[in-house]
C-alpha positions as CSV (number, residue, x, y, z in Angstrom):
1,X,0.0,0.0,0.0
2,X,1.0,3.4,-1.1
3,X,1.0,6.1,1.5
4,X,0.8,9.5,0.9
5,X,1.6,12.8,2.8
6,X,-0.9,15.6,3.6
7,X,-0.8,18.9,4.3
8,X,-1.9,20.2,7.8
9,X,-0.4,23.3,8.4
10,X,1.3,26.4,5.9
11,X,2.6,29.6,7.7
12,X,5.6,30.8,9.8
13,X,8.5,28.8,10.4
14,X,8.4,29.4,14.2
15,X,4.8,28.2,14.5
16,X,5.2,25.2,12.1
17,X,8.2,24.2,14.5
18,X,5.4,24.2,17.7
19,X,2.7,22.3,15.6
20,X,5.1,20.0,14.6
21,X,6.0,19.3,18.4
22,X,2.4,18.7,19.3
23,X,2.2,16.5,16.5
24,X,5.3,14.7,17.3
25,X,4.2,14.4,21.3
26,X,0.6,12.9,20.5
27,X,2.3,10.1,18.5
28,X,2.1,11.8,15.2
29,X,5.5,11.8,13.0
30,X,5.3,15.2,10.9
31,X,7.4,17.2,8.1
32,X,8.1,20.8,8.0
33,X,9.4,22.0,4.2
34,X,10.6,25.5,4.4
35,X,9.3,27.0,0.5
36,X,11.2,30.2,1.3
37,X,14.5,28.5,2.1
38,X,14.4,26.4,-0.6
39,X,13.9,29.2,-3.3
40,X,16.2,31.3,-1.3
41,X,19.0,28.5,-1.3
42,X,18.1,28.0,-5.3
43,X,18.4,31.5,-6.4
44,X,14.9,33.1,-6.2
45,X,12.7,34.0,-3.4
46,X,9.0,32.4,-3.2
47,X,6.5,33.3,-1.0
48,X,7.0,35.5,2.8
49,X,8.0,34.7,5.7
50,X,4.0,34.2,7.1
51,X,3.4,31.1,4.9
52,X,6.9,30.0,4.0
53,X,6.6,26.6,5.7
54,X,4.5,23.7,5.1
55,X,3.8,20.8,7.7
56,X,2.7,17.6,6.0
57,X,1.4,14.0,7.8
58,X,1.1,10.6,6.2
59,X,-2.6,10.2,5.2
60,X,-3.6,7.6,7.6
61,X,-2.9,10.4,10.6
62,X,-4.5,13.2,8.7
63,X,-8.0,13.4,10.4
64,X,-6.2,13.0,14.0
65,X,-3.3,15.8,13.0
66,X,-6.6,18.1,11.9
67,X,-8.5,17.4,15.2
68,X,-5.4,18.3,17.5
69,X,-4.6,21.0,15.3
70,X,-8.1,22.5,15.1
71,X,-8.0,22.3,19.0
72,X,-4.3,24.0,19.3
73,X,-5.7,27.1,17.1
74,X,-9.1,27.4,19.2
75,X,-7.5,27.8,22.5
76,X,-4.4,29.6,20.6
77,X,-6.9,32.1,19.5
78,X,-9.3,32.7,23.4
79,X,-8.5,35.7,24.5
């Protein structure tokens, strides 16, 4: 069986390193790709600093990243 990667998560590189840690820490093994680094490092620049970096999960842990993720944001966002 083929498994694919999904993405959870695009934005800053310092948030994408905390979702990635609440991933990691509810059993969840995630990837962070850095767009804006990569172009950088190639010779061109694409995309800002606010959705340079992209978290992806295997398929089969997609609907439990979105869940903890969709929990992380609500409390992240109570003021």
């Amino acid at each position: 069986m083929k498994e694919e990667i999904m993405l959870v998560y695009t934005g800053s590189e310092v948030e994408a390193m905390y979702i990635v840690e609440i991933l990691n820490e509810n059993g969840i093994g995630a990837m962070k790709h850095n767009r804006l680094r990569s172009s950088i490092d190639a010779g061109w620049a694409d995309g800002s600093p606010e959705d340079a970096v992209q978290v992806f999960v295997e398929d089969f842990n997609f609907e439990k990243a979105s869940k903890i993720l969709e929990e992380y944001f609500k409390s992240r966002d109570v003021k």
